[in-house]
Each structure stands twice: as C-alpha cells, then as structure tokens.
Backbone as CSV, one residue per row, in Angstrom:
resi,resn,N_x,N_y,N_z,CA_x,CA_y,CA_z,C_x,C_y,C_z
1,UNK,47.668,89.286,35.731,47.464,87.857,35.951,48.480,87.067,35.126
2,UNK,49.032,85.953,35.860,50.160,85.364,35.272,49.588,84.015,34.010
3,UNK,50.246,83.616,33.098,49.711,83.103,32.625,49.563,81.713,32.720
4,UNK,50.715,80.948,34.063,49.351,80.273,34.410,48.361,79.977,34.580
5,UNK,48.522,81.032,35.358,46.867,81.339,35.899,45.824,81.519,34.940
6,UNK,46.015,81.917,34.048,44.834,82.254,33.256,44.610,80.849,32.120
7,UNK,45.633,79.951,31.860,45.673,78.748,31.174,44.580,77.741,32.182
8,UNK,44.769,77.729,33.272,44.217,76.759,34.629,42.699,77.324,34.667
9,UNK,42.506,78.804,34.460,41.408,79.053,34.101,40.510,78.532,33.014
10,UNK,41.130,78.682,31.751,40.711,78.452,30.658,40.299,76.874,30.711
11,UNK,41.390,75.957,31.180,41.210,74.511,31.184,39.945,74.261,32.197
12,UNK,40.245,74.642,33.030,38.879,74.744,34.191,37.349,74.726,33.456
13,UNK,37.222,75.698,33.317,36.195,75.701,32.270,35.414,75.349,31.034
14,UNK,36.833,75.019,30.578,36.850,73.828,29.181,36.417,72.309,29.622
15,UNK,36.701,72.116,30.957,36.471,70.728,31.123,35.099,70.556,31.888
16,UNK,34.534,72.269,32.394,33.511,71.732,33.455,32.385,72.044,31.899
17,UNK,32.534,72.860,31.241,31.769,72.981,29.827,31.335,71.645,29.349
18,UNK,32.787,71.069,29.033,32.568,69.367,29.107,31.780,68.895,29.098
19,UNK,31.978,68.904,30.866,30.910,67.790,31.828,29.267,68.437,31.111
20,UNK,29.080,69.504,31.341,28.128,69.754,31.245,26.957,69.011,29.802
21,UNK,28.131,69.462,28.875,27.192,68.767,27.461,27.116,67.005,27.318
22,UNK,28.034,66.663,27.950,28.531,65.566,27.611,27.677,64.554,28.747
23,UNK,27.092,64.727,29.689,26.547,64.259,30.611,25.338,63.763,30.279
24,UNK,24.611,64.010,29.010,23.804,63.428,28.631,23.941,64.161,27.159
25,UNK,24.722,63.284,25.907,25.189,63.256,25.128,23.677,63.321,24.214
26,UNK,22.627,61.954,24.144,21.708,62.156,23.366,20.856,63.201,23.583
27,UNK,21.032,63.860,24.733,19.691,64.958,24.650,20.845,65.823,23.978
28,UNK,21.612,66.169,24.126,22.280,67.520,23.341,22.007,67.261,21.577
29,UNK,22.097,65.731,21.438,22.192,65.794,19.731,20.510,65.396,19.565
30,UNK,19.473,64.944,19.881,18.059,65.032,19.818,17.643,66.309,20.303
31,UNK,18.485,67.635,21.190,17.574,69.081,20.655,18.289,69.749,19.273
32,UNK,19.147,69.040,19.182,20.080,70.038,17.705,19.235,69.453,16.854
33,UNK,18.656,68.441,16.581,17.951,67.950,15.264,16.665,68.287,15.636
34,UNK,15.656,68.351,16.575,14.514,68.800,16.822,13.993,70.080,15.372
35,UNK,14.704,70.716,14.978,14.403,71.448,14.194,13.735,70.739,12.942
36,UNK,14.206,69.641,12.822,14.030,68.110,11.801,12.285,68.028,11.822
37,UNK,12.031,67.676,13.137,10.591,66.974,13.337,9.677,68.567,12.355
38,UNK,9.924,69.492,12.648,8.945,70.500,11.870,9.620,71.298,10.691
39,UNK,10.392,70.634,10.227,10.825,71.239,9.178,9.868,71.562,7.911
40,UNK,9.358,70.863,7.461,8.120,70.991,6.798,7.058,73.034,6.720
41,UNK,7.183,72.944,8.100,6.631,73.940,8.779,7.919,75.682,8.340
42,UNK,8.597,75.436,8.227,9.671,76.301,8.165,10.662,76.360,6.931
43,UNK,10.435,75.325,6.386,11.618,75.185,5.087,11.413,76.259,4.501
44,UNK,10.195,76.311,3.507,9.656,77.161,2.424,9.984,78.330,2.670
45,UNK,9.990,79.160,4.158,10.508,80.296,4.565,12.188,80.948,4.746
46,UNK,12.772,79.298,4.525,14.293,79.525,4.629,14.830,80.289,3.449
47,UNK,15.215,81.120,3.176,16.109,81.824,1.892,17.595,81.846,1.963
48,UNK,18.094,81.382,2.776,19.459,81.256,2.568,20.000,79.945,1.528
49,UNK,21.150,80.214,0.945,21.363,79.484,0.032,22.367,78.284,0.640
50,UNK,23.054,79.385,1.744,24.055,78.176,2.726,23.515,77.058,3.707
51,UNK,23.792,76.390,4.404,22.966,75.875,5.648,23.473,77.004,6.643
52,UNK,22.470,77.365,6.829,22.826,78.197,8.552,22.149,78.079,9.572
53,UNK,22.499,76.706,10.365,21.739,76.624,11.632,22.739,76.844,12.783
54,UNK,23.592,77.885,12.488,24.113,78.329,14.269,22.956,78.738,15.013
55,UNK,22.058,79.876,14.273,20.985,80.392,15.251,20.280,79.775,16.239
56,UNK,19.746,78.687,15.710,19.063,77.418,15.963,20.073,76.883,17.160
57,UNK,20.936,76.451,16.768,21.879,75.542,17.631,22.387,76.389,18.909
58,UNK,22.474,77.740,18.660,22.477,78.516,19.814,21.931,78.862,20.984
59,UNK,20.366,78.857,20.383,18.805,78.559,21.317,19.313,77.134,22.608
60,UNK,19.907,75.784,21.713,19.955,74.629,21.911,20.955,74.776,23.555
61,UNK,22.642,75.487,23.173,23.684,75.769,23.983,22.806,76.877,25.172
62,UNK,22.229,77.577,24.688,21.738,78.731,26.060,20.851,77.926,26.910
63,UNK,20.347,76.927,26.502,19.576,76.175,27.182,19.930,75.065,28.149
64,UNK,21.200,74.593,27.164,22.022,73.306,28.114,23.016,74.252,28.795
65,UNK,23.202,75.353,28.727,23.904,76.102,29.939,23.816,76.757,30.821
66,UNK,22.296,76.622,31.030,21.453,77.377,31.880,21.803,77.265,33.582
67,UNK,23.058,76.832,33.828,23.242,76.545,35.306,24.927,77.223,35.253
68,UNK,25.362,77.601,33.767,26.579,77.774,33.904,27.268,79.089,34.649
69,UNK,26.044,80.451,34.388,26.296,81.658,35.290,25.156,82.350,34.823
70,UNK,25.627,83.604,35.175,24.731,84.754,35.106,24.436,85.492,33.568
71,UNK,23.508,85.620,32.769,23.805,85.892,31.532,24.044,87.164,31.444
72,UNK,24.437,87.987,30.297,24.945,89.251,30.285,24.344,89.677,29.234
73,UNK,23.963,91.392,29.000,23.149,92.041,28.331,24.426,93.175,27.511
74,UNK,25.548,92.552,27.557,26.498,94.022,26.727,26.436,93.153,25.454
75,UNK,26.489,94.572,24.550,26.676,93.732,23.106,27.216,93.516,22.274
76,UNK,28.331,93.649,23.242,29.658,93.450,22.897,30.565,91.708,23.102
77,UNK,30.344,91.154,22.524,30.711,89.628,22.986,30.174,88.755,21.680
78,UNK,30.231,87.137,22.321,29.622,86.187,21.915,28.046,86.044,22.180
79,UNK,27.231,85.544,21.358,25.965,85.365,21.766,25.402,84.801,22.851
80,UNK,26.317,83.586,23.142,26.355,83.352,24.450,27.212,83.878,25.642
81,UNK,26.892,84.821,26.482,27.618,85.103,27.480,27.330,85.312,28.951
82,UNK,28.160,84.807,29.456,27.633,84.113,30.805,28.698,84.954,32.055
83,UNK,28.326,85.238,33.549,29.259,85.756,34.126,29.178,84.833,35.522
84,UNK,30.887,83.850,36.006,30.943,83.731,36.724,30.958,84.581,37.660
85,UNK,31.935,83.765,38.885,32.308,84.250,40.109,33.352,85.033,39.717
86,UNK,34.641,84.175,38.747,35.685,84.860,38.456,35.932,85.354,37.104
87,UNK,34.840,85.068,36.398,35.213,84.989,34.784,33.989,85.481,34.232
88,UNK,34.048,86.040,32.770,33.290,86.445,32.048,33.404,85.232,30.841
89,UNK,32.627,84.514,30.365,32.744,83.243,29.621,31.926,83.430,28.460
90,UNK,32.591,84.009,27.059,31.660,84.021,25.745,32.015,82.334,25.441
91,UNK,30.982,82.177,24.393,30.801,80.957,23.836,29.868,81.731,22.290
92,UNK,30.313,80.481,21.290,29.711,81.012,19.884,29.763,79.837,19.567
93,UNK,28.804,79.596,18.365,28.618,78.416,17.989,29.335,78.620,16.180
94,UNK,29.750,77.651,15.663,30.335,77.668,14.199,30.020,76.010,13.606
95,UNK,29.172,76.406,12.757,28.950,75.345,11.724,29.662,75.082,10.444
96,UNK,29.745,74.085,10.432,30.793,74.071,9.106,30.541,72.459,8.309
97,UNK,30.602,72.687,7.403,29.683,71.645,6.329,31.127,70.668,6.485
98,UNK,30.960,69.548,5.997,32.128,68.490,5.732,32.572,68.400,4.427
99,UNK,31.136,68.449,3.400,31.908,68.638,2.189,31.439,69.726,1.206
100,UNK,32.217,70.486,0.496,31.734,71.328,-0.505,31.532,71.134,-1.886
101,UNK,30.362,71.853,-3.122,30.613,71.506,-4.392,31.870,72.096,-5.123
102,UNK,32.057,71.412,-5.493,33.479,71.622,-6.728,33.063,72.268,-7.742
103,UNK,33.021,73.502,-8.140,32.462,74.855,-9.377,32.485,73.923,-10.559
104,UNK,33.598,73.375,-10.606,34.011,72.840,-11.873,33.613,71.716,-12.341
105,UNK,32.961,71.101,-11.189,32.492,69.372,-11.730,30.831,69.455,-10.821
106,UNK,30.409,70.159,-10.226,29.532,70.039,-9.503,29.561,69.048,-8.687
107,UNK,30.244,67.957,-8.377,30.643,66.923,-7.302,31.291,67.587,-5.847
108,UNK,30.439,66.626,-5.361,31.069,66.624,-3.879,32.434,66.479,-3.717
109,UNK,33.339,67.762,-2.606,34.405,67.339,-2.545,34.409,67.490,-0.897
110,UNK,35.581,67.045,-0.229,35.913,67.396,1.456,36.535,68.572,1.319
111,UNK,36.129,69.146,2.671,35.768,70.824,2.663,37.069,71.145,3.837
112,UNK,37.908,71.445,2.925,39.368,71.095,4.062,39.854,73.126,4.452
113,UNK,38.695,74.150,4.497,38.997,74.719,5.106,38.224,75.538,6.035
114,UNK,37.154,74.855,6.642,36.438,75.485,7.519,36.607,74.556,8.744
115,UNK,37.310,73.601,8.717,37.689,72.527,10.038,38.671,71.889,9.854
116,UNK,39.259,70.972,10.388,40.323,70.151,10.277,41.374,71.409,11.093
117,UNK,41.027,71.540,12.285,42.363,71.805,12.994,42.052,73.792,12.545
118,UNK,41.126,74.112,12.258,40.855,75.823,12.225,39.164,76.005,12.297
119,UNK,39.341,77.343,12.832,38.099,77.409,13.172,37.950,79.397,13.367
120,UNK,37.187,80.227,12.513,37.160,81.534,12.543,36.642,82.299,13.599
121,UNK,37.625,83.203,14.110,36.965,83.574,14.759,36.421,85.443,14.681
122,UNK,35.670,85.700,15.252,34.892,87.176,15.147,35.390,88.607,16.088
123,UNK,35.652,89.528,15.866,35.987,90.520,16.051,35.751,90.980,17.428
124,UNK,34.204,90.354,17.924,33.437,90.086,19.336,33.645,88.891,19.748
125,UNK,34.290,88.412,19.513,34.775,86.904,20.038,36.134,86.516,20.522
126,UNK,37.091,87.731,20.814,38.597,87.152,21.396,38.912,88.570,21.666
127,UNK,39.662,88.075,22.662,40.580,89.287,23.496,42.048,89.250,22.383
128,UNK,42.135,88.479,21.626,43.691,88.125,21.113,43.660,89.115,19.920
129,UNK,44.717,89.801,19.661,44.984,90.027,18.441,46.078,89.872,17.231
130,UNK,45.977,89.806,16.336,46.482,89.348,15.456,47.407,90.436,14.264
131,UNK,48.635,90.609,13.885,48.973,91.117,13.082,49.176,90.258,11.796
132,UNK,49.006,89.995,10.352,49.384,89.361,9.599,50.598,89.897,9.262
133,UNK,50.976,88.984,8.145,52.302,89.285,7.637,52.323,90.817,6.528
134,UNK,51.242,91.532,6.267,51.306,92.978,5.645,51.250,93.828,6.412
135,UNK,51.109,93.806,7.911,51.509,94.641,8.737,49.365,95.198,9.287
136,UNK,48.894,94.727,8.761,47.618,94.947,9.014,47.320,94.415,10.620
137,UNK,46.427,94.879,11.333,46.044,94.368,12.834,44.858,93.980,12.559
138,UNK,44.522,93.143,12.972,42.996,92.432,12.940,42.777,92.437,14.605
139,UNK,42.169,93.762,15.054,41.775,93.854,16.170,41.138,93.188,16.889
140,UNK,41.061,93.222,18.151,40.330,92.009,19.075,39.071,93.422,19.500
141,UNK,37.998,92.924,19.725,36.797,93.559,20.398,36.456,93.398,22.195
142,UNK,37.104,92.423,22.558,37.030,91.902,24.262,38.155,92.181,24.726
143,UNK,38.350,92.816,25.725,38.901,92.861,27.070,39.648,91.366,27.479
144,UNK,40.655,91.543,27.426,41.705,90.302,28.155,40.998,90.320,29.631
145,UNK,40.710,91.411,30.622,40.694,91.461,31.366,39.391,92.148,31.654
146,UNK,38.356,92.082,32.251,37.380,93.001,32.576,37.746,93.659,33.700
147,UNK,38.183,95.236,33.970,38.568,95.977,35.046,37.910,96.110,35.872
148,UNK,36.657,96.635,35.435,35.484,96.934,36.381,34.780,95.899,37.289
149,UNK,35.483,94.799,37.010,35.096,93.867,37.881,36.364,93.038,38.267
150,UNK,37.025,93.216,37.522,38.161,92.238,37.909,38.559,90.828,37.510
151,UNK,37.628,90.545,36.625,37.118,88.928,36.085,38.078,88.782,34.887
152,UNK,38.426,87.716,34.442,38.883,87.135,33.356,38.113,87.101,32.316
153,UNK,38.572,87.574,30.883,37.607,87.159,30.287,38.250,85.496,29.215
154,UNK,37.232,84.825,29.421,37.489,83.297,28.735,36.372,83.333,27.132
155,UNK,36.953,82.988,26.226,36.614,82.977,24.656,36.136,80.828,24.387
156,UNK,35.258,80.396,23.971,35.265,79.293,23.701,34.703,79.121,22.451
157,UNK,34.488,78.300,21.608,33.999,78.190,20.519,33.641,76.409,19.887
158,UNK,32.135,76.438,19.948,31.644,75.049,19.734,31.415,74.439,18.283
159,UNK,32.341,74.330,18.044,32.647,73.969,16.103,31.383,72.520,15.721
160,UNK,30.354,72.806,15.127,29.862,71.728,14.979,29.891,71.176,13.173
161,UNK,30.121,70.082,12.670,30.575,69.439,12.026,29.907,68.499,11.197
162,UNK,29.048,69.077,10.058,27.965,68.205,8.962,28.005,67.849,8.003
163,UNK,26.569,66.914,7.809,26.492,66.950,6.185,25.055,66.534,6.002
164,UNK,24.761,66.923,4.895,23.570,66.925,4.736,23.155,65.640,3.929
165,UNK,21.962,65.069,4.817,21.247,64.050,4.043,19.958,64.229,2.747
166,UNK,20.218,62.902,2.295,19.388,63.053,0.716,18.304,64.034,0.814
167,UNK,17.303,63.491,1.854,16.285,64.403,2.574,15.886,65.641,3.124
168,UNK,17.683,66.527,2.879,17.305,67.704,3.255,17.993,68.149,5.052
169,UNK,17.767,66.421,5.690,17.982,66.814,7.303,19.185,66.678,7.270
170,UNK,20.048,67.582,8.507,21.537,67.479,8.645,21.908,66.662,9.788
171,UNK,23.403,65.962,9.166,23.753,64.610,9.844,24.888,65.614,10.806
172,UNK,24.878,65.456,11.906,25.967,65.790,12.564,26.855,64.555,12.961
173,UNK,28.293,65.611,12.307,29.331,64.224,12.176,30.258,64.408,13.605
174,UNK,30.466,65.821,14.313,31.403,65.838,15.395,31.171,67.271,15.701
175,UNK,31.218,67.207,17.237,30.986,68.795,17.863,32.411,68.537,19.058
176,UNK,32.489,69.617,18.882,33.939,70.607,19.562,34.040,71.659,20.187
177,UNK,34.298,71.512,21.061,34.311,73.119,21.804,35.873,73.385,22.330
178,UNK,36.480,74.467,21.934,38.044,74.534,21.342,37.433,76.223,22.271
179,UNK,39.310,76.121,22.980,39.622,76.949,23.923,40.478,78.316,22.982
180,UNK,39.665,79.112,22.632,40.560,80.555,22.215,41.343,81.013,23.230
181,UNK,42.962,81.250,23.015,43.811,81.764,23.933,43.240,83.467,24.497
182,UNK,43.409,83.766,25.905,43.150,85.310,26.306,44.298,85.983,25.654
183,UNK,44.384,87.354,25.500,45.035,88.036,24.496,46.355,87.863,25.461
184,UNK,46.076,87.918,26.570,47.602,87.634,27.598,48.522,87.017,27.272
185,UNK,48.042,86.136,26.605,48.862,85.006,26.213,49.663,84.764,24.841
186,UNK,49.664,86.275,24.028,50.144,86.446,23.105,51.524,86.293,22.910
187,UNK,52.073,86.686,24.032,53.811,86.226,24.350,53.957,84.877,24.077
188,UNK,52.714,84.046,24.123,53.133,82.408,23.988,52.925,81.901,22.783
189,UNK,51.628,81.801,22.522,51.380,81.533,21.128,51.613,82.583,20.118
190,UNK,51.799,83.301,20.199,52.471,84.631,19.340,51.440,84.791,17.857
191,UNK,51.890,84.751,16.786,50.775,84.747,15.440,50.709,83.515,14.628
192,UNK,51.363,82.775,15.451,51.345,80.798,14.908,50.577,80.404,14.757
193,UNK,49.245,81.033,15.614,48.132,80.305,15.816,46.989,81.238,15.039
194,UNK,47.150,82.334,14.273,46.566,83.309,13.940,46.297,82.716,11.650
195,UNK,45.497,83.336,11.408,45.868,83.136,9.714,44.569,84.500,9.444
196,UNK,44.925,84.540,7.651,44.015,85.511,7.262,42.480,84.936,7.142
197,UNK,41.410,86.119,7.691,40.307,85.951,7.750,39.307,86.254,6.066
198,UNK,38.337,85.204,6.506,37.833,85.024,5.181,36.973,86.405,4.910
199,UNK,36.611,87.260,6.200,35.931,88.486,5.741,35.631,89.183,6.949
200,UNK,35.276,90.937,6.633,35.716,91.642,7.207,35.325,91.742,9.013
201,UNK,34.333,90.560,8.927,33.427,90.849,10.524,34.560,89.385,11.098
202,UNK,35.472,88.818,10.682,36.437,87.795,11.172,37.526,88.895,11.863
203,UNK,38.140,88.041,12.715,39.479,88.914,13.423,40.441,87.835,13.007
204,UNK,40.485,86.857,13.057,41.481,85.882,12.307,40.983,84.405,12.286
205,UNK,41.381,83.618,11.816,41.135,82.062,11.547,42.337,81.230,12.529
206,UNK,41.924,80.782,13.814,42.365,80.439,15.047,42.548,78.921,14.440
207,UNK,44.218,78.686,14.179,44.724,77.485,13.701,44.794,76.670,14.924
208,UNK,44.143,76.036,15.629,44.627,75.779,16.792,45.552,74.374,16.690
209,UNK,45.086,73.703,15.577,46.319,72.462,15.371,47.616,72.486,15.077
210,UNK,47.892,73.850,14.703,49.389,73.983,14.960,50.282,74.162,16.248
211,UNK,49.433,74.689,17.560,49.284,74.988,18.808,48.745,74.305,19.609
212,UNK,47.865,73.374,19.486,46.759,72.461,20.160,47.005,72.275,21.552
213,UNK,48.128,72.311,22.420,47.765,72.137,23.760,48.309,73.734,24.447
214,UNK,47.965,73.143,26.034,47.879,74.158,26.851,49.453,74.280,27.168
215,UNK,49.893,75.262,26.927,51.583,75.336,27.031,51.805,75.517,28.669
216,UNK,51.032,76.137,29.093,51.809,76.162,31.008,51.206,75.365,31.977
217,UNK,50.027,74.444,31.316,49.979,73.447,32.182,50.943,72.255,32.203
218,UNK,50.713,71.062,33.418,51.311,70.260,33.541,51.300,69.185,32.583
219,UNK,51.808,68.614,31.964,51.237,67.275,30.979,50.612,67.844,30.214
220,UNK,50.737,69.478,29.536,50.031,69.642,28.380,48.696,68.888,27.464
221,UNK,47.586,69.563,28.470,46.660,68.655,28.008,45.847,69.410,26.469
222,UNK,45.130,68.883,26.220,44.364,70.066,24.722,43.717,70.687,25.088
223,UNK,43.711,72.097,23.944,43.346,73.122,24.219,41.621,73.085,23.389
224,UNK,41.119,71.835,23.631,39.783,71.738,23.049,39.461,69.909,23.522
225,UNK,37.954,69.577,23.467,37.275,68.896,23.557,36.471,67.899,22.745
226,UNK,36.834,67.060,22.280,35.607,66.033,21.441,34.349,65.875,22.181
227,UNK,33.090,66.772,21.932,32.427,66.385,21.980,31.022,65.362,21.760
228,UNK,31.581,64.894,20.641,30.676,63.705,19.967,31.327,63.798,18.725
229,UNK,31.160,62.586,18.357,31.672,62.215,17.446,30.704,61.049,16.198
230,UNK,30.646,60.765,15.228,29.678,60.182,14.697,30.380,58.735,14.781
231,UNK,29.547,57.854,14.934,30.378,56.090,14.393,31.076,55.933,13.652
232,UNK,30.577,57.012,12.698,31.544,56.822,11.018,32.576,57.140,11.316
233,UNK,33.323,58.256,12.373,34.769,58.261,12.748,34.858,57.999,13.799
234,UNK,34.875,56.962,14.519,35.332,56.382,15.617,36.599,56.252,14.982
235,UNK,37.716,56.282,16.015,38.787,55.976,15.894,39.349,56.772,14.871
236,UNK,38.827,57.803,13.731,39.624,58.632,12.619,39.304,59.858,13.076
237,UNK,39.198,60.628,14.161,39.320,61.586,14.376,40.169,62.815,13.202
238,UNK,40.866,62.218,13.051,42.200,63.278,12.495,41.194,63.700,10.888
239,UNK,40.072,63.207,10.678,39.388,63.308,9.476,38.366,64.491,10.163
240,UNK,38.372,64.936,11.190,37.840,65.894,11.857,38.564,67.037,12.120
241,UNK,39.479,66.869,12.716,40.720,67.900,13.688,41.949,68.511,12.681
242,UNK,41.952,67.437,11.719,42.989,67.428,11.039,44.192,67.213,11.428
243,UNK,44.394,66.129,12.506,45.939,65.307,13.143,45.029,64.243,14.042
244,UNK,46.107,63.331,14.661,45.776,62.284,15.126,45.912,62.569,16.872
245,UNK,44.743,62.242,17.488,45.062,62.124,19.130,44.959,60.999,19.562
C-alpha cells in the first residue's frame, strides 16, 4: 500500500473520530467527570499515588464509540480496538497532569514533558519502529498491515490534559486525539518523530510537533485534533501542543 494511501486513511478516520466525540462535546466531558458525583464512594479505595484515570476514561471512549466498528478480542493492541471494513483502528487513552511538584521546593511547576507537542507511546500501540541513537530498536508490537485480512492497521491516541482541583476533582484542560504514523511510513518521518522512552513497556515518545502534519496529503493538514479545549486557553493553544496553530 502506497503511502498515500495509507495517510488518506489515517486522516479519514482522524476526522470521522472527530465528528464522532465532538458532536456533542458536553456529554463527552460530563461522562469523564461522572466519576466526580461518587467519588466519596471510591476514593478511600484508591492507592495509587499518581492520578490514574485512563481506566475510567477508557470505559467513557468504548462507549462514545460504540458505532465506530466491530470490537476485537486479540491481546495484542490498544485497549480500544475496533475493526472496520478496511482497517483495524487501536485507540489508547493518555493522561497527563499540567503541572508537576518541584522535589526541591515542593511548588507547583508546568509539566513540560508529558505534553506540549509529545505523547508516549506503548509497545502494543504502533506498527512504527524506532532505532535511537545507541543503536538499540524499540520494537513495534502491531502489524503495519494485517495479512490475514488485508486491513490497515491505524494507531490513534487521545491525550487528555489536567489539573487537579483544591477538592480533589480533576479539571480537564484539553483532549486530543493525535494520529500515530503506520510503520509504512517510516521512509517519511524517519526517527524525527521518535525520542527515548521513559520505561520499558514504552516503544518511544511520538514527538509529533516536530512532524505535525500529514506529509502526502494535499494542503498538509494535522496529524491530530483539538478536541476541547478549556476557556482558560482559548486562543493559547501552543500552552497545550507546544507551538502555535
């Protein structure tokens, strides 16, 4: 498959993904906080020291994509995985705080490496692979191509973007769903778009702001989506993405 073709794919899907969340914007961000109304009920049981509500937010995406295809039982993929007509379509969800404590002062600082233009990705999550500069391969786990059927496989990833209020509940500041290149396409974006992973279940940290659009489409459109955005950055995006659109 040429790599047009497989870019027109990717965009295809990126935009009908889109439509889909974006078509009714407050129900997507009133089921992500739903966890809020009974928290009470569940806190005391939480033991993690990080925030980790992908799980949660995942329940949320399988639900608003329930028209998108056929779901799939290999367990080998993204948590979400869905099978078109022509495509095999993982999706994963990635949370990432806005700001972190500073060891040294215990103050809040902005958390300038889990977003702003990167976003990690997982070993079961991309056909692409990656060599760093020590000669190491950070293998891909998916199929560029599924044979046995003939389907494409398409990688997406819904970066959602917080911070936590006085109270405990989390403010969502901006959600994203950003197009991972098929490994096909390694001739194009080459390891530009690749960096070292923070640990061993990562395959690399997918810079996509150094790369950000679709190279063989027409008018190079982006290779990702604003999906909401908070008031507080209207118009400052680039305090999200890390550049200006």
């Amino acid at each position: 498959m040429k790599a047009e073709e497989i870019e027109m794919w990717e965009k295809h899907y990126l935009d009908y993904m889109t439509f889909m969340l974006t078509n009714d914007k407050t129900k997507m961000i009133n089921a992500l906080n739903s966890k809020d109304e009974i928290k009470d009920d569940w806190i005391g049981a939480f033991q993690k020291k990080s925030c980790d509500i992908d799980r949660g937010a995942e329940r949320i995406y399988f639900w608003l994509f329930n028209s998108l295809g056929i779901p799939n039982s290999t367990p080998i993929g993204s948590d979400l995985l869905y099978e078109t007509n022509n495509a095999f379509i993982h999706v994963d969800v990635k949370t990432s705080s806005f700001y972190t404590i500073d060891s040294r002062t215990d103050q809040k600082k902005k958390n300038r490496s889990d977003f702003l233009g990167v976003v990690s990705i997982g070993h079961n999550q991309t056909s692409y692979e990656y060599i760093d500069n020590r000669g190491v391969l950070h293998s891909a786990n998916l199929p560029a191509i599924y044979k046995s059927k003939n389907k494409l496989c398409l990688t997406y990833i819904i970066q959602l973007v917080y911070d936590k209020a006085d109270d405990g509940n989390l403010i969502i500041l901006a959600l994203l769903l950003i197009c991972v290149p098929n490994g096909i396409l390694k001739s194009i974006y080459k390891d530009e778009i690749c960096g070292g992973s923070k640990n061993a279940t990562e395959a690399f940290r997918y810079y996509y702001k150094r790369r950000p659009k679709f190279e063989k489409i027409n008018g190079k459109p982006y290779r990702f989506n604003l999906l909401y955005l908070h008031p507080n950055f209207e118009n400052k995006s680039e305090e999200i993405i890390g550049f200006k659109i």
